[in-house]
C-alpha positions as CSV (number, residue, x, y, z in Angstrom):
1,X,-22.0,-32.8,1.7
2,X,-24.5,-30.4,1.0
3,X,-24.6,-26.3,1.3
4,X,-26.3,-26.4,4.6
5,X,-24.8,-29.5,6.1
6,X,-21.2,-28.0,5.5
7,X,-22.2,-24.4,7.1
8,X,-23.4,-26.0,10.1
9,X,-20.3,-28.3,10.1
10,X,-17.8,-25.4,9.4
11,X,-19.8,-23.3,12.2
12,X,-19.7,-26.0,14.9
13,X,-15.9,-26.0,14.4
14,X,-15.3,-22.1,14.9
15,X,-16.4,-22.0,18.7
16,X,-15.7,-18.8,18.6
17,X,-18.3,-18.0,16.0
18,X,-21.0,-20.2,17.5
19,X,-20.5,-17.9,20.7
20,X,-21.3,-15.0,17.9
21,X,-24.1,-16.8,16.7
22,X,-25.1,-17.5,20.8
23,X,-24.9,-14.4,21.5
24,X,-26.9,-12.3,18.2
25,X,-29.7,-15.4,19.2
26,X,-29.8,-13.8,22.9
27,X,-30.1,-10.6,21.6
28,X,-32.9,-11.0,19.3
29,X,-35.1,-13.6,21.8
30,X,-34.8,-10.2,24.1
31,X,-35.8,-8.0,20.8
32,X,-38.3,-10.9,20.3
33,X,-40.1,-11.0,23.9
34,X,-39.7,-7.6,25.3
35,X,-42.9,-6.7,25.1
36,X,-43.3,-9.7,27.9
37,X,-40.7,-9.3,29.3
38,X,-40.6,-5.6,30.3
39,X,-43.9,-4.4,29.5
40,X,-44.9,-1.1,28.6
41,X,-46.7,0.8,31.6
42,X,-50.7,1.5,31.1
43,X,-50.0,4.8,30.4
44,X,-47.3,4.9,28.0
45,X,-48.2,5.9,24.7
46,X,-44.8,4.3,23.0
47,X,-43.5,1.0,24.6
48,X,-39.8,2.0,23.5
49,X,-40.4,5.0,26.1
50,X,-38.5,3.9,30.1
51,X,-41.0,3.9,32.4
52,X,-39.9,6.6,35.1
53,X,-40.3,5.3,39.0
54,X,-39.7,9.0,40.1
55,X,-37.9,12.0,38.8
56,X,-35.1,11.9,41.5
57,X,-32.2,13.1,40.0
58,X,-30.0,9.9,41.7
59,X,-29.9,6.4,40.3
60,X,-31.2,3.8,42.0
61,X,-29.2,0.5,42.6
62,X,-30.6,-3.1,41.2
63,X,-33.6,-4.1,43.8
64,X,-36.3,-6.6,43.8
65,X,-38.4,-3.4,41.7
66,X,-35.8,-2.5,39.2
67,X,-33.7,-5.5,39.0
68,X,-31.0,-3.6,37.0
69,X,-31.6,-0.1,38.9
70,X,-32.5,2.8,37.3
71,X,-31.0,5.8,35.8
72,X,-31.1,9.8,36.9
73,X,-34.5,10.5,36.5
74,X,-35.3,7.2,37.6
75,X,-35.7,5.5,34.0
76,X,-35.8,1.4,34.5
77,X,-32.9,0.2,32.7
78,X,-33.8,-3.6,32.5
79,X,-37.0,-2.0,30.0
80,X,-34.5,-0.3,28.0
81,X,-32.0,-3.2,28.1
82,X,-34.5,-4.9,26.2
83,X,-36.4,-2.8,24.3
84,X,-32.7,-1.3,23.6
85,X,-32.5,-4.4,21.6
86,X,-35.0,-4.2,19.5
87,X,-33.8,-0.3,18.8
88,X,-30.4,-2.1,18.1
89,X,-31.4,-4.7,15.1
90,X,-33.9,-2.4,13.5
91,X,-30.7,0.7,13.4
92,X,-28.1,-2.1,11.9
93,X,-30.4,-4.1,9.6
94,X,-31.9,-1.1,8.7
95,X,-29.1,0.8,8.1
96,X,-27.2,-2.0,6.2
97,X,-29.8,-3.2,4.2
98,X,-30.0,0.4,2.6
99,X,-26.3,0.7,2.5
100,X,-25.7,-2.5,0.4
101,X,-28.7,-1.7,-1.7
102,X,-27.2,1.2,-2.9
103,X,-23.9,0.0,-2.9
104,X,-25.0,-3.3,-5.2
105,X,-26.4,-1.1,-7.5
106,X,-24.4,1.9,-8.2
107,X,-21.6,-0.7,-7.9
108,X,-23.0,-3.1,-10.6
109,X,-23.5,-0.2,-12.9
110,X,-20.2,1.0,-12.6
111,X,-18.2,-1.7,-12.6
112,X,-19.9,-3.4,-15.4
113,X,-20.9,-0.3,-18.0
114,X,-17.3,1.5,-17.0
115,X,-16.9,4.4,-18.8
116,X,-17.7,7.9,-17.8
117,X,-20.6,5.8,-15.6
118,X,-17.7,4.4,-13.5
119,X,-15.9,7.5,-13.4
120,X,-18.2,9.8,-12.3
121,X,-20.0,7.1,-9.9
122,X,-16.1,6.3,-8.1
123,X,-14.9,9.8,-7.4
124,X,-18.8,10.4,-6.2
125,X,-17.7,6.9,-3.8
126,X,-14.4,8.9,-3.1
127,X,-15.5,11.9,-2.0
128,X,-17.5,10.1,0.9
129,X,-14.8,7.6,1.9
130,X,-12.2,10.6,2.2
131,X,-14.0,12.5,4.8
132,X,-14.5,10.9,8.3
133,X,-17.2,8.3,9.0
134,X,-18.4,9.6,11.9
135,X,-18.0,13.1,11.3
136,X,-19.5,12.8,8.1
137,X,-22.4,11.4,10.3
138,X,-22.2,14.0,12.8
139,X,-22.8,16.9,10.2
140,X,-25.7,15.1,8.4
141,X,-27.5,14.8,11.3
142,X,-26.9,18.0,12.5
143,X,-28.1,19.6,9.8
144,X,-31.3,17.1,9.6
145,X,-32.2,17.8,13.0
146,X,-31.5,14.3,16.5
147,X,-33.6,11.6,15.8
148,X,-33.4,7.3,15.0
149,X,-34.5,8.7,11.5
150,X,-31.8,11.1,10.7
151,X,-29.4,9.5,12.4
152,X,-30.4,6.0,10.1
153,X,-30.4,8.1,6.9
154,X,-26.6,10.1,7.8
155,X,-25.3,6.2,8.6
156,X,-26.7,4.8,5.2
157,X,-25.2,8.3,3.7
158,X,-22.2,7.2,4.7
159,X,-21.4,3.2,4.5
160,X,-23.1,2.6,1.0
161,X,-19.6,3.9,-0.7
162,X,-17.9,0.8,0.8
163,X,-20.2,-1.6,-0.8
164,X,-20.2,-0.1,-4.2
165,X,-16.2,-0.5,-4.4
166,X,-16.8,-3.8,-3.0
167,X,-19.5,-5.0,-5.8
168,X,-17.7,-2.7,-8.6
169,X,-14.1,-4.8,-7.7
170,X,-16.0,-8.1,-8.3
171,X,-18.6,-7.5,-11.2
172,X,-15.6,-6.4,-13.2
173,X,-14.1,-9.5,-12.4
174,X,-16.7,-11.9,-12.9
175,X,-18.2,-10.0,-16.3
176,X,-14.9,-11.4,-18.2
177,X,-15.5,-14.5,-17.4
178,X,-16.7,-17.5,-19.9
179,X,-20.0,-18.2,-19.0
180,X,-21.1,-14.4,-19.1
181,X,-19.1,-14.2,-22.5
182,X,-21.5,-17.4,-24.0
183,X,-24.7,-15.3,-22.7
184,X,-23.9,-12.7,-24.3
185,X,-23.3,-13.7,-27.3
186,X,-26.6,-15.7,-26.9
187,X,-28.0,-12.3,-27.2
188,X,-28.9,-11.9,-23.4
189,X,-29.3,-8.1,-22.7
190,X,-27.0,-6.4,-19.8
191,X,-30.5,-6.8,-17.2
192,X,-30.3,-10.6,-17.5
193,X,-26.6,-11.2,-17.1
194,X,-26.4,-8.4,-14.3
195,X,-29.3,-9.8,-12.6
196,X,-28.7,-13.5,-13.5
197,X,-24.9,-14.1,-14.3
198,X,-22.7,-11.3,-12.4
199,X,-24.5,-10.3,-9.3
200,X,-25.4,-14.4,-7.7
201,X,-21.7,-14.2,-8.2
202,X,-20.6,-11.4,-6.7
203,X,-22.5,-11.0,-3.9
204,X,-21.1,-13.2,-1.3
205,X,-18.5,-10.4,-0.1
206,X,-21.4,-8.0,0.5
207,X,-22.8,-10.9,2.9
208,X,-19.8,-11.2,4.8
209,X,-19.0,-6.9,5.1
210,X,-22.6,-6.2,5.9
211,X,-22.6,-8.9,8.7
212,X,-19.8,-7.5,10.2
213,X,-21.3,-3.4,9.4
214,X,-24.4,-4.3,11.7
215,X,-22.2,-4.0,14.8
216,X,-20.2,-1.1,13.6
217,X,-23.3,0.3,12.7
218,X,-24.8,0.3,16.3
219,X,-21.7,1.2,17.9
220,X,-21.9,4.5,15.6
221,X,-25.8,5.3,16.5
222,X,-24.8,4.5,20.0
223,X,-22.0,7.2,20.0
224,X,-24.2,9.6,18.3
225,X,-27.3,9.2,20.8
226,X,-24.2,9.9,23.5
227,X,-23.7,13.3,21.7
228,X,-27.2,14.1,22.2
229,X,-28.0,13.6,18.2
230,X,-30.3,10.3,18.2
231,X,-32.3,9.2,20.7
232,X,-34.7,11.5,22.7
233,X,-34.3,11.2,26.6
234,X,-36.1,8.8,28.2
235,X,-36.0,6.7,25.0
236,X,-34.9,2.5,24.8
237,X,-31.5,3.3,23.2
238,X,-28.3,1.9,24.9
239,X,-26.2,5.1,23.8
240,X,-28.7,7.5,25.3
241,X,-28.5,5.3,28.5
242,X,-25.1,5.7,28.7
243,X,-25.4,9.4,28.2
244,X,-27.7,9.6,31.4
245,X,-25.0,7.8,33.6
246,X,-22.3,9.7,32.4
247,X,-22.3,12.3,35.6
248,X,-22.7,9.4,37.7
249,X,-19.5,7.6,35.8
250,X,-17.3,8.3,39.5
251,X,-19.4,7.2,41.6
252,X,-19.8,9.5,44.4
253,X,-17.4,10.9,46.9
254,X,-17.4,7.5,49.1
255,X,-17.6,5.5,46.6
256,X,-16.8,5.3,43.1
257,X,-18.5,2.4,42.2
258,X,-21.8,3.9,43.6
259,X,-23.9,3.8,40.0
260,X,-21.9,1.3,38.2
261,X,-24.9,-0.5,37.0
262,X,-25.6,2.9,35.4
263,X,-22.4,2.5,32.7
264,X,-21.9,-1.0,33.1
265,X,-25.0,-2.9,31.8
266,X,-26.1,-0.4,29.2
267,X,-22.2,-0.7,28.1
268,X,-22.0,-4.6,28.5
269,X,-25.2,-4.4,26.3
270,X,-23.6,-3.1,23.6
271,X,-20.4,-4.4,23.9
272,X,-21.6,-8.1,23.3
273,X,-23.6,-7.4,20.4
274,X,-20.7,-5.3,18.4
275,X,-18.9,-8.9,19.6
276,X,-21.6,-11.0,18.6
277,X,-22.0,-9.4,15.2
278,X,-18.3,-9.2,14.7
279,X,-17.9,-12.9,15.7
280,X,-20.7,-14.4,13.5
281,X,-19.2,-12.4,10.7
282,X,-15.8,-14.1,10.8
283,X,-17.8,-17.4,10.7
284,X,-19.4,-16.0,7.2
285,X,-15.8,-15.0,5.9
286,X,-14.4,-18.4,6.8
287,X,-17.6,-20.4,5.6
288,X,-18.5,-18.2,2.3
289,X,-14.6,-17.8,1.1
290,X,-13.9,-20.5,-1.7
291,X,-10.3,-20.9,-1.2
292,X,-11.3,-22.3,2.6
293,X,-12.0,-25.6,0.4
């Protein structure tokens, strides 16, 4: 059995993964068509922006013209559902994909040069990792100003120390092996057996810890546009739409499930792709982990 036929085979087993995978397809059909399917308004000048039906301060409930209500202010929040997905997989892919860069590197250098290299490049990784994720995040971008940007380039800041332990931990394993031992003393230089020998054999952890980062990674953004530090008002991110609910969270005096379309389907949003993410990364643990054979 081949690479691909046993991935599929090994997926198709783990129902719970294949819900993961289900679900990360769902969200990125939405990403993929939300220009159909909730299209911008002729006279918005960014399609991630809500179109407003009003500037009442009261929610509306789901109707035949906002089919998942609105928010205070009257932003539609079936166009920032979707467009909230496409906000979502351009923050984690984004975000990871710098992470593990740096992480490959720094942790390639480090763990296969050692040294002073390592030393000084490991208590740089431990300085970062002893302080708080998110507060770390919270000061970055507090001191870079709220915005997707700064609050991308504070979460990079802060996960690319995970992956550079990761990749150091393995290229120091895999460097004292045999077959990097006969390269080199072929004469190949330290590019070629980094690039060739070490790092195709190191990187399958990174694929199975940045998988499972992407939802950690929204959930983060998500928290911080709730703070009031990503996202501008208005703007198709599910943790700013969650911040617009939040004096509506009780309902109102007759009834405290008044506006719960206002916490419950930005929040159900981003609750099933943290699960899908988290889901379809088990699946790459299970599938990508040798000793499963």
């Amino acid at each position: 059995m081949n690479g691909d036929s046993r991935f599929a085979a090994r997926l198709k087993k783990n129902k719970a993964s294949l819900f993961g995978l289900v679900l990360v397809a769902l969200f990125g059909l939405a990403a993929l068509l939300a220009p159909c399917l909730a299209p911008a308004g002729a006279n918005s000048r960014d399609p991630y922006l809500m179109p407003q039906a009003g500037f009442a301060p009261e929610p509306e409930q789901p109707s035949t013209a906002h089919i998942f209500g609105t928010t205070e202010q009257q932003y539609d929040i079936f166009h920032g559902v979707m467009w909230g997905a496409r906000t979502a997989f351009k923050i984690g892919i984004t975000v990871v994909l710098i992470s593990a860069l740096i992480g490959i590197v720094l942790g390639a250098l480090a763990g296969y040069f050692g040294g002073w290299l390592d030393e000084g490049l490991m208590r740089a990784t431990d300085i970062v990792l002893a302080l708080p994720g998110m507060v770390l995040a919270v000061v970055i971008v507090s001191m870079l100003g709220p915005g997707l940007m700064k609050v991308m380039a504070a979460l990079a800041v802060v996960s690319w120390p995970a992956y550079a332990r990761l990749v150091r931990g393995d290229v120091m394993s895999v460097k004292e092996r045999d077959f990097v031992t006969a390269s080199r003393a072929m004469g190949a230089g330290s590019f070629w057996i980094l690039t060739r020998h070490i790092l195709p054999n190191s990187i399958y952890p990174v694929l199975i810890v940045a998988s499972l980062d992407i939802g950690a990674v929204v959930l983060t953004a998500a928290s911080l546009s709730f703070l009031g530090l990503g996202a501008p008002p208005g703007y198709s991110d599910w943790g700013q739409m969650i911040a617009l609910s939040r004096n509506w969270i009780l309902g109102s005096a007759g009834n405290p499930l008044a506006y719960w379309h206002t916490v419950l389907i930005p929040g159900s949003a981003i609750f099933l792709f943290v699960l899908g993410w988290n889901l379809l990364g088990d699946a790459f643990r299970d599938i990508l982990d040798p000793r499963q054979y």
